[in-house]
C-alpha positions in Angstrom: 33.5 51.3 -58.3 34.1 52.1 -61.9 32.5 55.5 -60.8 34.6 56.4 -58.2 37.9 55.1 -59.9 36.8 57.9 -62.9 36.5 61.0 -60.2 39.6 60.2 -58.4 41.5 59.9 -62.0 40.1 62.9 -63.2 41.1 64.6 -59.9 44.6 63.3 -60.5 45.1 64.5 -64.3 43.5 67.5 -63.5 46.5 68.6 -60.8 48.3 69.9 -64.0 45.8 72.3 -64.6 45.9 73.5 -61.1 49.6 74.2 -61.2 49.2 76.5 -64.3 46.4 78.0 -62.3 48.3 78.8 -59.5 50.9 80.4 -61.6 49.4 83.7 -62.8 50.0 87.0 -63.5 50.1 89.7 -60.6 47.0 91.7 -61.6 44.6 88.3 -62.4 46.4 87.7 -58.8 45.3 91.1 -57.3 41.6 90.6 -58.5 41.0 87.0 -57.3 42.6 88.4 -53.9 40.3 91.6 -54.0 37.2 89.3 -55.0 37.3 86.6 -52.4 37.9 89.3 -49.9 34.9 91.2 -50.9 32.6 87.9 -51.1 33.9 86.9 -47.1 31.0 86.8 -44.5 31.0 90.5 -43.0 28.6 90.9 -40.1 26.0 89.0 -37.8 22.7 86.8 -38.9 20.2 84.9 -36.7 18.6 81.8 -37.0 15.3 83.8 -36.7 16.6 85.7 -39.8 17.3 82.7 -41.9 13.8 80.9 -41.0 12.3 84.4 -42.2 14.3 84.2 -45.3 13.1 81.0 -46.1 9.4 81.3 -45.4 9.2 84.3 -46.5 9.0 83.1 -50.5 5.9 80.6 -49.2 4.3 83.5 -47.6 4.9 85.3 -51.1 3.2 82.4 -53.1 0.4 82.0 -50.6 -0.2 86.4 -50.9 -0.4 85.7 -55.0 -2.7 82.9 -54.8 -5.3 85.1 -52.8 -5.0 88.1 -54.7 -5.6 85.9 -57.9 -8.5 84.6 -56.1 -9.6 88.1 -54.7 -9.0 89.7 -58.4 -11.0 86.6 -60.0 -7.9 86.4 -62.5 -7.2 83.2 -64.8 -3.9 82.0 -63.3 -4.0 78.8 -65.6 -3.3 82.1 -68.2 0.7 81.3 -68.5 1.2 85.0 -69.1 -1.1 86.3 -66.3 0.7 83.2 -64.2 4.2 84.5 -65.0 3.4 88.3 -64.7 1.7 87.8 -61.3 4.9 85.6 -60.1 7.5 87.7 -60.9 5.0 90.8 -59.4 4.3 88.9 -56.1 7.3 86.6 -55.9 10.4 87.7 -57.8 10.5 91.7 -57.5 10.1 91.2 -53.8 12.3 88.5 -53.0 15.3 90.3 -54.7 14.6 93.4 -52.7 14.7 91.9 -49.5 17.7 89.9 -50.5 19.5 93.2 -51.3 18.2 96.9 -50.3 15.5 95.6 -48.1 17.6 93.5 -46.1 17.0 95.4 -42.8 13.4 95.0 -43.1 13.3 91.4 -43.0 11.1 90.7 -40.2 8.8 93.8 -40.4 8.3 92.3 -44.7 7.5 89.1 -42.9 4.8 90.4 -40.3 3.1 92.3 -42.8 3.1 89.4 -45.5 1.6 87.6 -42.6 -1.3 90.0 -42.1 -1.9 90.4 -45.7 -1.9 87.1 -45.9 -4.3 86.2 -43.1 -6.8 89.4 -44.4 -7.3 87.7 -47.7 -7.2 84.3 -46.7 -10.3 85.5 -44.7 -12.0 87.7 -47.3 -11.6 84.4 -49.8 -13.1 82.0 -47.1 -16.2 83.9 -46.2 -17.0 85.1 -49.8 -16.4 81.9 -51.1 -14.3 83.3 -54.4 -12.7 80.0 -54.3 -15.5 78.4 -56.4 -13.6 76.0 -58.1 -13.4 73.7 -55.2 -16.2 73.3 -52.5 -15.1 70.6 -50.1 -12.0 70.2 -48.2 -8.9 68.7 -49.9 -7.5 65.6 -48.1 -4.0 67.1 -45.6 -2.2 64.7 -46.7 -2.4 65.5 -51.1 -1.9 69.0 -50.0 1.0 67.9 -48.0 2.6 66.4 -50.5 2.1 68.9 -53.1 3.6 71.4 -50.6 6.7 69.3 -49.9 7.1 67.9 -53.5 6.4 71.7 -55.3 6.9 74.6 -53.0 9.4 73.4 -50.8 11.8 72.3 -53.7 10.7 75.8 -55.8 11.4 78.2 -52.7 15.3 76.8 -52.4 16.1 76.8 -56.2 14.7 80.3 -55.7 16.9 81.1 -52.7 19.7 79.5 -53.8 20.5 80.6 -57.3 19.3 84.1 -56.3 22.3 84.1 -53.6 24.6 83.1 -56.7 25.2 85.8 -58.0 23.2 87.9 -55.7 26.5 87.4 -53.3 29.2 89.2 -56.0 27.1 92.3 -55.9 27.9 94.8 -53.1 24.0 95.4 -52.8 23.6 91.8 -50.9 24.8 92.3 -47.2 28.2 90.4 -46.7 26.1 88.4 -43.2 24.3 86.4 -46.1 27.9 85.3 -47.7 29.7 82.0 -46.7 31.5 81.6 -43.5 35.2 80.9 -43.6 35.4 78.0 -41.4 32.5 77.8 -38.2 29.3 79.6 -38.2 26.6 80.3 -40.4 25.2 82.2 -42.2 22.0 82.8 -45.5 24.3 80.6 -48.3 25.7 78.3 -45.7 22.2 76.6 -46.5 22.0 76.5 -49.9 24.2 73.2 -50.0 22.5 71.7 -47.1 18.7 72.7 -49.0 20.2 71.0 -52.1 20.9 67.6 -50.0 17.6 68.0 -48.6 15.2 68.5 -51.8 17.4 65.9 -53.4 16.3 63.3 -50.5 12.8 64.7 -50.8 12.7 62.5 -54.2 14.6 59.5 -53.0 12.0 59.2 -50.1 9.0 58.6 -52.8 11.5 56.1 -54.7 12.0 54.6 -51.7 8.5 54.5 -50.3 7.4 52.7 -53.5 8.5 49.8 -52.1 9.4 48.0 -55.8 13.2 46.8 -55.6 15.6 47.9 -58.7 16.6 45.2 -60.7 19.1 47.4 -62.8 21.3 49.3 -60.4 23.7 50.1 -63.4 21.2 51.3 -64.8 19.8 53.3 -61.8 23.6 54.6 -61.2 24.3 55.8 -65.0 21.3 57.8 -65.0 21.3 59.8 -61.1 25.1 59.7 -60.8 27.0 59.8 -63.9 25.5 63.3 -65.4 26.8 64.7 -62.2 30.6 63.5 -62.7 30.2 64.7 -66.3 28.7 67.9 -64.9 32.0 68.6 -62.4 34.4 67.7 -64.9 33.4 70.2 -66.9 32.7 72.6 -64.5 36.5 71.8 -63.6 37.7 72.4 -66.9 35.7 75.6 -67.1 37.3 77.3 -63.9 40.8 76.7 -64.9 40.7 77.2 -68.4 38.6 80.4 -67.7 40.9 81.3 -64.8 37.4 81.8 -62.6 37.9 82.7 -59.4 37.1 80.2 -56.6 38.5 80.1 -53.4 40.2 76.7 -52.7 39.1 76.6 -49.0 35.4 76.5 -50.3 35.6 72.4 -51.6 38.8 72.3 -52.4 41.4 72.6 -55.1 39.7 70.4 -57.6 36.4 69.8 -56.0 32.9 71.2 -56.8 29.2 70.5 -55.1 28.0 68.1 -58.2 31.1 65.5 -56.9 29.4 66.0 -53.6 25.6 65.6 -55.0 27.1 62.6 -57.4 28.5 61.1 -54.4 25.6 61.0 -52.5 23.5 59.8 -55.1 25.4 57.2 -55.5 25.5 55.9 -51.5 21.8 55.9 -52.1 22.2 53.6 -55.1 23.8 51.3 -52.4 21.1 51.6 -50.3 18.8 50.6 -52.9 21.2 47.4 -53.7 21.1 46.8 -50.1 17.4 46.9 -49.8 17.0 44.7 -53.0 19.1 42.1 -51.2 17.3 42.7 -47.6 14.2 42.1 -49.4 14.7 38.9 -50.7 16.1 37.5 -47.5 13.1 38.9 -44.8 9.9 39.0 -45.2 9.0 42.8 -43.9 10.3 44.8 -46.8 8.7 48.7 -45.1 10.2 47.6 -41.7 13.8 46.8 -43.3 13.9 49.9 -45.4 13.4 52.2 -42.3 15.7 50.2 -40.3 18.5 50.5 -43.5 17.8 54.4 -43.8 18.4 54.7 -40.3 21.2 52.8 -40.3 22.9 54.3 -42.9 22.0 57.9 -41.0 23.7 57.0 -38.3 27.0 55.7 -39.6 27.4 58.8 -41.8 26.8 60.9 -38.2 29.6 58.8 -37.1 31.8 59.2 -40.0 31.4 62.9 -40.0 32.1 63.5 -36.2 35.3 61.1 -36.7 36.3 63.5 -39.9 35.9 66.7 -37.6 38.2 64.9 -35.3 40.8 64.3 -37.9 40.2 68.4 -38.9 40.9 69.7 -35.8 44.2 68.0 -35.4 45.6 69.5 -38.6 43.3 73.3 -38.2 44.9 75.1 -35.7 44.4 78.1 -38.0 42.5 79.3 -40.9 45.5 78.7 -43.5 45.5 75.1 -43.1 46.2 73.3 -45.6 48.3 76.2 -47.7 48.6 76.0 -51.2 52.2 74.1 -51.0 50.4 71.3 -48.9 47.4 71.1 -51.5 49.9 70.9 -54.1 51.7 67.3 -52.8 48.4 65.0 -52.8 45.0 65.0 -54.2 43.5 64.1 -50.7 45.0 67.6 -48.9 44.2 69.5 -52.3 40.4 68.5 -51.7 40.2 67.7 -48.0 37.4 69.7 -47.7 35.2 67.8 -50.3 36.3 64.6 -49.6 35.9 65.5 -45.5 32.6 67.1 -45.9 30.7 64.0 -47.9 30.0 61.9 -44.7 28.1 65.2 -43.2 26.2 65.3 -46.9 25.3 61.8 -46.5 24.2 62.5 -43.2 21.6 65.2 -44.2 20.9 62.8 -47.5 19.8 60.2 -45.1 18.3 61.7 -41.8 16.0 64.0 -44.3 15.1 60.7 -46.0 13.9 59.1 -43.0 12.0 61.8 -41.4 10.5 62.3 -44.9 9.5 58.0 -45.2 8.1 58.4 -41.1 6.2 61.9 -42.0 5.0 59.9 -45.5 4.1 57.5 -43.5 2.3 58.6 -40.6 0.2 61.1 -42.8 -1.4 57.8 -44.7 -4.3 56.2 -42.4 -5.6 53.1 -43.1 -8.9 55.0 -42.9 -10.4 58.2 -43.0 -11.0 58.0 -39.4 -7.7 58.0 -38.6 -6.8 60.9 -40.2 -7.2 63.5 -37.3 -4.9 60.7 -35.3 -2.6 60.3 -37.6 -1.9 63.9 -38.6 -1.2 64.3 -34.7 1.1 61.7 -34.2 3.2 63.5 -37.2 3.3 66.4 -35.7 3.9 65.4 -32.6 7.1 63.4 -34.5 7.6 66.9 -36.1 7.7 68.7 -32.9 10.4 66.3 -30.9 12.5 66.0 -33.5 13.1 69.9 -33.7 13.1 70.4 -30.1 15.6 67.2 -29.9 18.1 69.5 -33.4 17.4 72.7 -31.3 18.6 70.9 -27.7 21.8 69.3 -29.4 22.9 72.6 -30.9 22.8 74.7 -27.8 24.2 71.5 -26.0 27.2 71.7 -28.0 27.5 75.2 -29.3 26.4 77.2 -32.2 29.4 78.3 -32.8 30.5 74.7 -34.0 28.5 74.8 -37.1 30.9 74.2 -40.3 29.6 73.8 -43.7 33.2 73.8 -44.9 33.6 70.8 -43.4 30.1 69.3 -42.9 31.1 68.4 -39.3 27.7 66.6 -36.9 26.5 70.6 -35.8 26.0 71.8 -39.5 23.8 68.2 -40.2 21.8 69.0 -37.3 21.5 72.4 -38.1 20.2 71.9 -41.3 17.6 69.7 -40.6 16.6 71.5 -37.5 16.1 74.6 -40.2 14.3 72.7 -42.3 11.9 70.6 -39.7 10.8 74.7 -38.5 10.5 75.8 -42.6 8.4 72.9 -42.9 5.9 73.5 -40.5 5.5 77.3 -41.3 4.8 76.4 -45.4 2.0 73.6 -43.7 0.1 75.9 -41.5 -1.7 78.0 -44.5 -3.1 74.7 -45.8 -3.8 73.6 -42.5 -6.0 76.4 -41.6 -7.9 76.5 -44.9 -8.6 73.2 -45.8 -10.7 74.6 -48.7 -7.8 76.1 -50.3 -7.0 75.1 -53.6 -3.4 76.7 -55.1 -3.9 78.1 -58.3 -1.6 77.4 -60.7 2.2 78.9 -60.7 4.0 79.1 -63.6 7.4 79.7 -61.5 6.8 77.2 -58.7 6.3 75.1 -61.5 9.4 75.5 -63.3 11.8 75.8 -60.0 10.8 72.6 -58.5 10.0 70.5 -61.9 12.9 71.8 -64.0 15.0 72.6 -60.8 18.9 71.0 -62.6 18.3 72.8 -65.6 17.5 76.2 -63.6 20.6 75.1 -61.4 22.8 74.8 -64.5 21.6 77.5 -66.1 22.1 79.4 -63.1 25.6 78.9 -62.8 26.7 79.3 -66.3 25.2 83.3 -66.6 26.6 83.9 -63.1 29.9 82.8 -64.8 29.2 84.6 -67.8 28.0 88.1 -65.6 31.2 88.0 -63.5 33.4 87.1 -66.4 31.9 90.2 -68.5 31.3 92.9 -65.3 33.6 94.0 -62.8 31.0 93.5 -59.8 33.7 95.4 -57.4 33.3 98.8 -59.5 30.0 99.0 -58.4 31.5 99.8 -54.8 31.3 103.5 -54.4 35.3 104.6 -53.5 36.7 104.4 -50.0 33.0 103.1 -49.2 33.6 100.8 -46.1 31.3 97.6 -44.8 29.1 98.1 -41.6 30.7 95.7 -39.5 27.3 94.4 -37.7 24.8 94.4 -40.6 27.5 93.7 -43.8 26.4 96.4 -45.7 28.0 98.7 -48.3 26.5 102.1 -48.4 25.6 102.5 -52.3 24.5 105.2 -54.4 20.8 105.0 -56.3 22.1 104.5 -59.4 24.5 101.7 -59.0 21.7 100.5 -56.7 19.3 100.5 -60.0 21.9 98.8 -62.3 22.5 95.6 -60.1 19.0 95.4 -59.7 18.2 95.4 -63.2 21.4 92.7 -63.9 19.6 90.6 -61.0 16.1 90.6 -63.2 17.6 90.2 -66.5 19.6 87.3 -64.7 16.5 85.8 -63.4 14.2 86.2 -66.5 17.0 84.5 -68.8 17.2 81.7 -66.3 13.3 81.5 -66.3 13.2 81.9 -70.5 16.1 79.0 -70.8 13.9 76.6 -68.7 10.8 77.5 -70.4 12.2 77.1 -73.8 13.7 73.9 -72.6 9.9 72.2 -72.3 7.4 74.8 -72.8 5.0 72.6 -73.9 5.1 70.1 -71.2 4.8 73.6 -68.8 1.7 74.9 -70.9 0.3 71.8 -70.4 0.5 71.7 -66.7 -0.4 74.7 -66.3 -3.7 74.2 -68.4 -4.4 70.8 -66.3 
């Protein structure tokens, strides 16, 4: 409580920073107008595309680990590690993501064959010496869902940060207005979904939390603190952020803390379950579920409530934001039972999939991996069936509503089982070492921090809109600006130099904990 009553007084003393915000200048007004224009969602995307898009980093990693293997290189070497990652996994990850966004699907095919043609030539010549028998599904499992899975959407998703305010990125990969989707419609949803990924081995430790204040201050609190000042920052700076994306005062680490902090209530109400039956496993899937549900609930009633007041895209209007904190941030405050939503449902499947993937003996194993993917399986069909059922079209990150929470677990149920099948085919396949996989999905809040502060800093400093050639216009079907090579070379080069600082921050953060890793 003492949590909640901080954000909503913050919101409220922060509405006089907002009105001196909203009073500018005509030229700051001109280029906020001119920016959020240029970062609108121009063109057409796929779900094919975005399951491409996210499987292709995996593919990427997979490609590395062969040729390391092929090439008999020392990847525990952090400078070979590092110098092979951004080879194999940066350089063409921003290309696709920006000039090479048309050959999506052919990049992915090929990856694919290169990828079966060593996997092959490593199998029969046995170059993986290091490890002779075949690792147990269910530790590489794990290591693919705790590592890879969390490093290829920190990689995604700060990429698209700034990747977006560059007129090399296609406008299809920006943020939809309202309904639809689109390449950074998923970042939030991803977020929601690694972040679940670690309360599901909290959770499946089965110990109840004695100290929830304790539990609180340290997953929530640094989060409030975190879009306070991320608050403070855009209206001191004068940063421009479209209200309509959160809200007026509103950020995603409100959203994240928020979250967090409904699972700290599950926790309390598992701790008090516990004591009062006697089949603590069975009462925290029946709580997870539970909790699922209602926030389904909660967000279909909220898109209700939305729909009354949205007959058009100018709803609410800056004189309607201005009279309340709830219609200055509608779209935060609507949004978080559609974030709890994903929060939770990810959580479950991840307890059942957790589950169902540990026999009681090794017997069982064949058995037990089947009955998980056969779980895996009718739970996708079951997202896929519900979105045709009511429409594609009804998908609204802005607002979180029931179709986006479906959606984004349906993309990630299909991204999941394309990262497993490499280690299900070749169970003697041991991942060499990745400095970057490392750092994304172990130092993932820092790189997300660190992220957003150069992207601040690299719009604040560069005019990203002079690097649209004049009277250049937008291919309406692919969101594309024709460019010329040498503006082309400069916002690639700002995108590395973005990426390696990021990188360098994290590694000077703890590079000795990440030598050490890497040497283990």
């Amino acid at each position: 409580m003492f949590l909640i009553f901080s954000a909503s007084l913050t919101l409220t003393l922060l509405m006089t920073i907002s009105n001196v915000q909203l009073q500018q200048s005509p030229i700051n007004d001109s280029s906020k107008m001119s920016h959020e224009q240029f970062t609108q969602k121009v063109g057409n995307t796929s779900v094919l595309e975005l399951l491409a898009l996210s499987t292709l980093p995996s593919l990427l990693i997979c490609v590395r680990n062969y040729l390391l293997l092929f090439f008999h290189l020392n990847a525990r070497n952090i400078h070979i590690s590092l110098i092979s990652d951004v080879l194999c996994i940066l350089l063409p990850t921003i290309s696709l993501l920006t000039f090479g966004n048309l050959y999506i699907f052919t990049s992915w095919t090929v990856l694919g064959l290169i990828y079966l043609s060593l996997g092959l030539l490593t199998y029969y010549q046995s170059f993986n010496i290091e490890q002779k028998s075949p690792i147990p599904l269910i530790v590489k499992l794990d290591s693919v869902f705790s590592r890879e899975l969390r490093a290829v959407c920190m990689l995604l998703t700060c990429l698209m940060i700034l990747c977006i305010d560059l007129p090399i990125c296609p406008r299809r990969f920006a943020k939809t207005h309202t309904y639809g989707f689109s390449l950074m419609d998923t970042g939030t949803g991803w977020a929601i979904v690694i972040s679940a990924l670690s309360g599901a081995r909290t959770l499946l430790q089965f110990r109840p939390v004695e100290n929830l204040f304790r539990l609180a201050y340290r997953a929530v609190l640094p989060l409030f603190i975190l879009g306070i000042i991320r608050i403070c920052a855009v209206s001191l700076l004068d940063y421009p952020q479209p209200p309509t994306e959160y809200g007026l005062h509103w950020n995603f680490f409100f959203t994240i803390a928020f979250v967090r902090l409904l699972s700290v209530l599950l926790t309390a109400t598992l701790t008090i379950a516990e004591r009062l039956f006697n089949s603590p496993k069975r009462m925290r899937f029946t709580c997870v579920f539970s909790f699922s549900v209602v926030a389904l609930a909660l967000s279909a009633f909220c898109e209700n409530m939305v729909k009354r007041h949205l007959l058009d895209d100018a709803w609410p209007s800056t004189d309607e934001r201005l009279r309340s904190v709830l219609v200055a941030n509608v779209e935060g405050l609507f949004s978080l039972p559609g974030y709890a939503a994903i929060y939770f449902f990810a959580l479950f499947n991840f307890m059942v999939m957790k589950h169902l993937l540990t026999p009681r003996t090794k017997n069982r194993m064949s058995y037990s991996f089947s009955v998980c993917v056969l779980y895996h399986c009718t739970t996708t069909v079951a997202y896929g069936f519900y979105l045709e059922l009511m429409g594609w079209e009804t998908i609204s990150r802005r607002f979180a509503t029931p179709s986006y929470v479906v959606f984004i677990l349906f993309l990630c149920n299909c991204t999941m089982f394309v990262m497993t099948i490499p280690h299900w085919l070749h169970p003697f396949y041991t991942a060499t070492p990745s400095a970057l996989t490392h750092i994304l999905s172990s130092y993932a809040a820092v790189y997300f921090v660190l992220s957003n502060i150069l992207t601040g800093v690299v719009n604040i400093l560069v005019d990203t809109l002079r690097f649209l050639p004049h009277d250049s216009f937008v291919d309406q079907d692919t969101g594309v600006y024709p460019t010329e090579f040498w503006l082309c070379f400069i916002q690639l080069f700002i995108l590395l130099i973005y990426v390696i600082v990021c990188l360098s921050g994290v590694f000077l953060f703890d590079h000795k904990q990440i030598q050490l890793d890497l040497a283990w």
